[in-house]
SEROGU-21646 format. One record per residue (C-alpha): residue in one letter; z, x negated, y negated. Coordinates in pm, 1 decimal, decimal comma, padded with zeros to 6 digits. Layout:
REM residues N
[r A [Z X Y]];
...
***
This chain:
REM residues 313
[r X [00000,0 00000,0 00000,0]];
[r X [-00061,1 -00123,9 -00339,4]];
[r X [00185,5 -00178,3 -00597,9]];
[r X [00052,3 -00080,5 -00912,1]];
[r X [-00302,4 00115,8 -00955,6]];
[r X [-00477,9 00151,4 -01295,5]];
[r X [-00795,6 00411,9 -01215,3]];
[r X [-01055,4 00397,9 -01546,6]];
[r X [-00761,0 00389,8 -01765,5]];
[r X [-00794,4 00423,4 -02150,1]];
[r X [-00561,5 00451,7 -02465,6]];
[r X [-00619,3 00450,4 -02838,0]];
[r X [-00399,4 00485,2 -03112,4]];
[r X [-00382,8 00538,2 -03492,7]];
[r X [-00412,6 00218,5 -03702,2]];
[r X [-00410,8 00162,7 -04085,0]];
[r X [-00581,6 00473,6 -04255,0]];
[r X [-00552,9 00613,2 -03975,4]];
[r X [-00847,9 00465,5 -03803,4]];
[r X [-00910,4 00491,1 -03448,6]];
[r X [-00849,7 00160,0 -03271,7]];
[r X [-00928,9 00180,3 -02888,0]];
[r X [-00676,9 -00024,9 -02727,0]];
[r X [-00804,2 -00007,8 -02370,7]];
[r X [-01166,9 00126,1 -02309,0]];
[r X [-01179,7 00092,5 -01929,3]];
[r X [-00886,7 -00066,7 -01711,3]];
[r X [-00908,7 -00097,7 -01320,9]];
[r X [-00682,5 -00275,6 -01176,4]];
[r X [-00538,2 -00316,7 -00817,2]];
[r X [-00146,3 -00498,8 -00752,9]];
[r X [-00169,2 -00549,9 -00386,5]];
[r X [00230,3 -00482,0 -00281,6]];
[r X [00377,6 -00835,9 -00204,9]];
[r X [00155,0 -01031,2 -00428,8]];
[r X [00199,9 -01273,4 -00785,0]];
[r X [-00045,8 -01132,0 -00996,6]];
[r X [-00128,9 -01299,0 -01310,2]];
[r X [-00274,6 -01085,5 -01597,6]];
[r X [-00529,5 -01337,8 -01816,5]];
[r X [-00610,5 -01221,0 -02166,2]];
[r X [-00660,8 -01358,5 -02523,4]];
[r X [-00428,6 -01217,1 -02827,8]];
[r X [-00523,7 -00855,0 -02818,4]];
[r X [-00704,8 -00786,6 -02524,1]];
[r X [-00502,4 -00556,7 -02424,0]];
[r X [-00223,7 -00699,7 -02152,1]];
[r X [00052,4 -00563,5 -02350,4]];
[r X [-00083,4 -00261,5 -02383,3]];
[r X [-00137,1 -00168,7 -02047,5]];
[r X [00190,3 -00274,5 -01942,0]];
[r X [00397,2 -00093,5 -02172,1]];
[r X [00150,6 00239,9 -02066,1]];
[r X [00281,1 00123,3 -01671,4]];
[r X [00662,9 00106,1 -01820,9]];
[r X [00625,0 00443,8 -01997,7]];
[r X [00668,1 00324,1 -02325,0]];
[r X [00356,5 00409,6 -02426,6]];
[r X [00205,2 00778,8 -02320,9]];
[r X [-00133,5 00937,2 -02411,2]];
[r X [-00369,1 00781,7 -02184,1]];
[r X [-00690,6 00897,5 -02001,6]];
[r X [-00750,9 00776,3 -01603,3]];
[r X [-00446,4 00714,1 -01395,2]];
[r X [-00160,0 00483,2 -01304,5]];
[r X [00015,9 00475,5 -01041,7]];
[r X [00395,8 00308,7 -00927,3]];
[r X [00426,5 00267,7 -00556,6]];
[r X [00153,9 00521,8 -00476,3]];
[r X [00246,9 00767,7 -00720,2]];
[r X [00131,6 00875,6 -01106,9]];
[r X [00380,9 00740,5 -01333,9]];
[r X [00657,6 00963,4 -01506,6]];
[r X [00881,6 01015,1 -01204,3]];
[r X [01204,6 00860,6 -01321,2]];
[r X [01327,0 00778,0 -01011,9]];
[r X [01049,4 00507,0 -00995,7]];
[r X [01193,4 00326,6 -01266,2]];
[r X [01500,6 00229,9 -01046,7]];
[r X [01285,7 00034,6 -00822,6]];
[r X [01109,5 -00178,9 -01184,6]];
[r X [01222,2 -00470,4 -01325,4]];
[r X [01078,8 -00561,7 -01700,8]];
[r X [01105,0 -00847,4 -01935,1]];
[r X [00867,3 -00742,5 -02276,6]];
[r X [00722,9 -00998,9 -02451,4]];
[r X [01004,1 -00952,9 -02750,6]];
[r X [01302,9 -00843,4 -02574,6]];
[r X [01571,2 -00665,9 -02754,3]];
[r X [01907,9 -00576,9 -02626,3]];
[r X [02251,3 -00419,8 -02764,3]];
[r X [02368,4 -00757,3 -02987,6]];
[r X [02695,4 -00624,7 -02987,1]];
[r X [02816,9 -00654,1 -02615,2]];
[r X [02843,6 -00952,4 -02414,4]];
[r X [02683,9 -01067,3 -02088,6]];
[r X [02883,6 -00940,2 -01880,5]];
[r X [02886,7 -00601,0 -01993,8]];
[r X [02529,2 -00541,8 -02040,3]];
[r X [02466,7 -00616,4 -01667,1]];
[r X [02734,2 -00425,5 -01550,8]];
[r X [02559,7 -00118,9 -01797,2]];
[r X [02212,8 -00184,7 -01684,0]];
[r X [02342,9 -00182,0 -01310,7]];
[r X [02492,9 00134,0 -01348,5]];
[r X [02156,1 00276,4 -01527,5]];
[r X [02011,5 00148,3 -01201,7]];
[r X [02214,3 00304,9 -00981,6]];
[r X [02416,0 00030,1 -00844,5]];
[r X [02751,1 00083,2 -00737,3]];
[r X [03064,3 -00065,1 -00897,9]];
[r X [03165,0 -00258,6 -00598,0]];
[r X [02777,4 -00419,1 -00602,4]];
[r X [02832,5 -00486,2 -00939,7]];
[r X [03056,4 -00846,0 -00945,1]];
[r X [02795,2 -00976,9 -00610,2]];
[r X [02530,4 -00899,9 -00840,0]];
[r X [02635,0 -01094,7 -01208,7]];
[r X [02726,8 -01434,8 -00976,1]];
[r X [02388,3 -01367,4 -00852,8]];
[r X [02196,4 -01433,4 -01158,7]];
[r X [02464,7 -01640,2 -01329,1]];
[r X [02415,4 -01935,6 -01080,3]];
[r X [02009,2 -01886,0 -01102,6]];
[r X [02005,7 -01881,8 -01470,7]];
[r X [02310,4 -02030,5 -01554,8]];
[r X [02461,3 -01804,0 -01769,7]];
[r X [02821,8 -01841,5 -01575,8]];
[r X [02968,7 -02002,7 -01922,4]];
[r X [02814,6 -01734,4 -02136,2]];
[r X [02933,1 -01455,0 -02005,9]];
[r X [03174,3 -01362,5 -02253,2]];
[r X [02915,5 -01439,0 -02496,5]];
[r X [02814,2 -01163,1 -02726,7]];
[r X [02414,4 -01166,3 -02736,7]];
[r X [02399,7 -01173,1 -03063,6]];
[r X [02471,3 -01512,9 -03085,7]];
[r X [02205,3 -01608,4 -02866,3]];
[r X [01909,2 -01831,8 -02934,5]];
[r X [01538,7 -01720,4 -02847,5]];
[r X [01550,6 -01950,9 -02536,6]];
[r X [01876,5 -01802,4 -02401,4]];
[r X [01784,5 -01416,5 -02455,9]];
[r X [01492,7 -01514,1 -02278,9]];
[r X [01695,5 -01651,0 -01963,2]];
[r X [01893,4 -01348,2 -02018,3]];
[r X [01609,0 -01116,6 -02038,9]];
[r X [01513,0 -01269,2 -01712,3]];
[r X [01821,8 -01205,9 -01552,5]];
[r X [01820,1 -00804,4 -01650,6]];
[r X [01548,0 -00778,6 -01536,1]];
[r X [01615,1 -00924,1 -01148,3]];
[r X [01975,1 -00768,1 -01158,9]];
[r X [01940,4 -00460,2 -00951,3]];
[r X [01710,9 -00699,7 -00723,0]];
[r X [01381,6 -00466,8 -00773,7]];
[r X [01030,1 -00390,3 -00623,5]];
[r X [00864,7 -00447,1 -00870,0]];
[r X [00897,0 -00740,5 -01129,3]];
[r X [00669,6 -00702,6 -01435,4]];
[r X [00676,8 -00928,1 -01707,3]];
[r X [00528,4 -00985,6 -01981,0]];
[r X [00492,8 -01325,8 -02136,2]];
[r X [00804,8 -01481,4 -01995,4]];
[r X [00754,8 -01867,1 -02038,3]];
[r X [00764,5 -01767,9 -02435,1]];
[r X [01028,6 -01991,4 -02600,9]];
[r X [01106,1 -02171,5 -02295,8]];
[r X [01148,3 -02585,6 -02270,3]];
[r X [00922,0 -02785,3 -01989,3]];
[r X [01314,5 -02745,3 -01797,4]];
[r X [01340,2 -02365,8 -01824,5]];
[r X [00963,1 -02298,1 -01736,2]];
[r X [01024,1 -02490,4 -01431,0]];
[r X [01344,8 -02279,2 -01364,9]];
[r X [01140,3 -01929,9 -01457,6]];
[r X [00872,6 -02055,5 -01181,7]];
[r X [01170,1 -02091,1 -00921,7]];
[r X [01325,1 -01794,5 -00971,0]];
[r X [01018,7 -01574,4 -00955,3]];
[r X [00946,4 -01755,3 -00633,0]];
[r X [01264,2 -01696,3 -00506,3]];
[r X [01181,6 -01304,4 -00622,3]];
[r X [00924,5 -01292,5 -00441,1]];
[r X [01024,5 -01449,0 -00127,6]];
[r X [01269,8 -01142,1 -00126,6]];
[r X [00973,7 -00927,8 -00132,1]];
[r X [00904,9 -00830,7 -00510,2]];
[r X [00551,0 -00767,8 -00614,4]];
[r X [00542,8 -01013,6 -00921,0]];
[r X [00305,3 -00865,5 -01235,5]];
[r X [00313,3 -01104,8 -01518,8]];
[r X [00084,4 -01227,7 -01766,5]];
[r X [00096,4 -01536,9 -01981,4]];
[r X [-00076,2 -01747,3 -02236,1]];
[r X [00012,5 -02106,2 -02038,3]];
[r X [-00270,2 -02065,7 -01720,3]];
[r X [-00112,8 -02396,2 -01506,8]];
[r X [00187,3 -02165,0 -01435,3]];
[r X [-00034,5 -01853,1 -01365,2]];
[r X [-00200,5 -02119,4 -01093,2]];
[r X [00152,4 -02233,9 -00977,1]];
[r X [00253,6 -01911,6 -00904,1]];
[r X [-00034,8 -01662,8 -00831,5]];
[r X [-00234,4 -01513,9 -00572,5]];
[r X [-00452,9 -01259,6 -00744,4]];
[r X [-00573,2 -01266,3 -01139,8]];
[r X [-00724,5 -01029,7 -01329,5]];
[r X [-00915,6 -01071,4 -01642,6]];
[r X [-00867,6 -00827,0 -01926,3]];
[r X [-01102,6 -00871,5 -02281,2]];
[r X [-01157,0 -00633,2 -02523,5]];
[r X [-00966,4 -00331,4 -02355,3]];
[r X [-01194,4 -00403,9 -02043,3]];
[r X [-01071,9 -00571,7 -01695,1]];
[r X [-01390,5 -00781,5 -01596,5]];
[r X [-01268,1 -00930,7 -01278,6]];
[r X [-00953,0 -00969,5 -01043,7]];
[r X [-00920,3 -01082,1 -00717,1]];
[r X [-00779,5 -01398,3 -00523,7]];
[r X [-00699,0 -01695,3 -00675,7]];
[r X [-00794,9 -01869,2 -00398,7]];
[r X [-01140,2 -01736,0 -00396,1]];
[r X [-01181,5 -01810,0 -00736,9]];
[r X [-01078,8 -02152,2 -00674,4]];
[r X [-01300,7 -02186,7 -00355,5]];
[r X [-01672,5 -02143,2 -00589,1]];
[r X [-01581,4 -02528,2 -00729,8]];
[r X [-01862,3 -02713,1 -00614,3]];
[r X [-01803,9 -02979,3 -00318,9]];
[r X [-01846,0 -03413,2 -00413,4]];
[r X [-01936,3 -03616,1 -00123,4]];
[r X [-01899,7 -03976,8 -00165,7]];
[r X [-02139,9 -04209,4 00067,0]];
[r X [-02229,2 -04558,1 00130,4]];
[r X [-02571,7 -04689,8 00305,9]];
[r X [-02876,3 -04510,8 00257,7]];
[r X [-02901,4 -04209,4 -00023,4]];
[r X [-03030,3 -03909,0 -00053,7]];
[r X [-03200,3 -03788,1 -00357,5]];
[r X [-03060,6 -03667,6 -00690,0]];
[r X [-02736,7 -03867,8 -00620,1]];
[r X [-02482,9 -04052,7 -00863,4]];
[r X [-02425,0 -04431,5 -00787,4]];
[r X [-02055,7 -04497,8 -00828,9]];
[r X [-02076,9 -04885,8 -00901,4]];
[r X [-01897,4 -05016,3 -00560,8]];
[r X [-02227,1 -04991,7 -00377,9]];
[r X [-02120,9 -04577,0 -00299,2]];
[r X [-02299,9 -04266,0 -00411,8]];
[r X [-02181,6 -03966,4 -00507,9]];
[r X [-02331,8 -03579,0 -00491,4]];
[r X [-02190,5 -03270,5 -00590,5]];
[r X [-02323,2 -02916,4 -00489,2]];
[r X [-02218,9 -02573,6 -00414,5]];
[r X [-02043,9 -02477,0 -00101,9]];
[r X [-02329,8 -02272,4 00045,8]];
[r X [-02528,1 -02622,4 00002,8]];
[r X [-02285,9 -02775,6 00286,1]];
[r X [-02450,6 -02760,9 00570,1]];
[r X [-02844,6 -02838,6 00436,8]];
[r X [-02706,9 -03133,2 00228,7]];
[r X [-02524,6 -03289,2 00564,7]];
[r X [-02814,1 -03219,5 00771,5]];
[r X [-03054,3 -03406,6 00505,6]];
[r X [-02832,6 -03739,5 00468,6]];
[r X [-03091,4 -03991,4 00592,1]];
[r X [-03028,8 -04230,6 00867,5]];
[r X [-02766,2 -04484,4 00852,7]];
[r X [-02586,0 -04235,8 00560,8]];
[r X [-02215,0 -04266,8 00645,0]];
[r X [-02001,5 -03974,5 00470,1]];
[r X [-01675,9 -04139,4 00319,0]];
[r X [-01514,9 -03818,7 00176,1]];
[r X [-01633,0 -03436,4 00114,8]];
[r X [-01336,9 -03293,0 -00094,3]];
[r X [-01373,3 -02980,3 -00352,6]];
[r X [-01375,5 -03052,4 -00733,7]];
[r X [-01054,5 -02876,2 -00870,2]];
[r X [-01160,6 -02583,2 -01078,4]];
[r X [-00905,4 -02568,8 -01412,4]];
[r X [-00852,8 -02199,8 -01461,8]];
[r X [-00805,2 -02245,4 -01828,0]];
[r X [-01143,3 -02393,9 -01865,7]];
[r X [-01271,7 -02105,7 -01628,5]];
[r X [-01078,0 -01883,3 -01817,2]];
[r X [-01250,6 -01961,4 -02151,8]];
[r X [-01593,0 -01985,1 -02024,3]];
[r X [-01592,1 -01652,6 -01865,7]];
[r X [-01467,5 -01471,2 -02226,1]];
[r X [-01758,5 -01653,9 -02411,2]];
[r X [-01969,5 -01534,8 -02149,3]];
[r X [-01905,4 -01196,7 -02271,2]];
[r X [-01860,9 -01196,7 -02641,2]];
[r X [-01945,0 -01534,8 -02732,1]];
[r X [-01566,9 -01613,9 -02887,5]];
[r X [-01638,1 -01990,5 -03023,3]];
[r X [-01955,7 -01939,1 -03075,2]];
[r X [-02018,0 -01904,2 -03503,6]];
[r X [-01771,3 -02231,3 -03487,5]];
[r X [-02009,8 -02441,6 -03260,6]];
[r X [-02326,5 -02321,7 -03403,4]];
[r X [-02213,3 -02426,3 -03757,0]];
[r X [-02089,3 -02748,5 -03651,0]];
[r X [-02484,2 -02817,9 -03520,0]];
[r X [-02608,6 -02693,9 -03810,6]];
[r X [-02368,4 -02946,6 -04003,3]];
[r X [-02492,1 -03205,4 -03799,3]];
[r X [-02852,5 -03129,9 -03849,2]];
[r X [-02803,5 -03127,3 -04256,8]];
[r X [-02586,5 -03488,9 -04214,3]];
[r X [-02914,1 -03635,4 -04066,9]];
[r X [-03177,0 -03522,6 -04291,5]];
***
């Protein structure tokens, strides 16, 4: 069963003048139940959007969404969520230890579950010393590690979150990325998206792409990652259209539906010293397939040439 389900979902809302602005124009998107998915989109495309519609905080859309198999708006689904928003803000006036113990409750923990709980997500986010703390006092780095915690308290389903490595130190990033392994290796379906693409590659197995109010593409990471092209490095005798490497090697790099053609065409004597696949960066893959689609860089590299151009004549 799938986690989350977004069926030719759209939303618009009243800007300045009150213009029409058309947030999302068609979202599709499958959360198989189980997986890390990692939501990819520029400022605006849309990500926050369509998560706060999946939280309920935002209502009015056409299409549907669906928690656990069913439309969103049952409350009792919300037990089974956990959500950090991209600017979390909490009651500044009690400390940590009381806004678990409330947000338990909400969640319809027990009392005696309660104290098991806190220690819990104390020792993974080590907020033990600050418990007393009121959250006012907080800096943006510690309500995030708090918002973090709140969110994994009543140990949910579902995690969703939405730019959590915001504010975060190298240390705490690599903290986030253990504790939402650890989530998951509970058995939380992890929905998160994020700005810094090495973690979304740390941590995911499916990615969608959202641009412009429009999901272009999800799937596996690992299929994306299996289109980079394959290098074979070779000594002896060498085929055409290779690279020479300088320490009497060659080098040739093709796609992986090439493989078998290219081995079968090595002349004789070729000896094969490695066939490994290039790495392909999802940032880089990431850009590349937005210009692809509305040409975002474009203007900027087109006037450079043209400056160029008017330099040499």
């Amino acid at each position: 069963m799938n986690t989350v389900e977004f069926t030719n979902v759209s939303f618009a809302y009243r800007g300045d003048w009150l213009q029409k602005i058309r947030a999302l124009k068609q979202v599709d998107l499958t959360v198989p139940a189980g997986c890390a998915y990692g939501f990819l989109g520029a400022n605006g495309a849309g990500k926050s959007t369509s998560i706060k519609l999946l939280m309920g905080l935002l209502h009015g859309h056409s299409g549907d969404i669906r928690l656990f198999g069913k439309l969103i708006g049952k409350v009792n689904l919300r037990t089974r969520l956990g959500f950090l928003p991209e600017q979390p803000y909490f009651y500044d006036n009690l400390d940590v230890g009381e806004y678990l113990a409330y947000l338990g409750r909400l969640s319809g923990m027990t009392p005696a579950e309660l104290p098991a709980a806190c220690d819990r997500v104390y020792q993974l986010l080590d907020l033990g010393d600050l418990r007393k703390r009121q959250l006012r006092s907080f800096s943006k780095g510690m309500r995030q590690r708090f918002g973090l915690a709140q969110a994994i308290f009543h140990k949910p389903d579902l995690l969703v979150l939405d730019e959590p490595f915001s504010g975060l130190d190298p240390l705490w990033r690599a903290r986030f990325k253990e504790v939402m392994a650890l989530e998951r290796q509970r058995g939380a379906t992890l929905f998160f998206s994020s700005h810094i693409l090495a973690d979304v590659e740390d941590l995911c197995d499916h990615y969608g792409v959202i641009d412009h109010g429009v999901v272009l593409e999800q799937g596996k990471l690992a299929d994306l990652m299996g289109q980079a092209p394959l290098a074979l490095i070779g000594s002896g005798p060498a085929p055409a259209e290779v690279t020479a490497v300088g320490d009497g090697t060659w080098r040739s790099v093709f796609p992986e539906a090439e493989r078998a053609a290219r081995l079968a065409a090595l002349p004789a004597g070729a000896q094969v010293l490695r066939l490994e696949r290039q790495r392909v960066a999802l940032e880089d893959y990431f850009v590349n397939r937005i210009r692809s689609v509305h040409g975002a860089g474009k203007r900027l590299a087109d006037a450079n040439e043209a400056n160029e151009e008017r330099a040499e004549a």
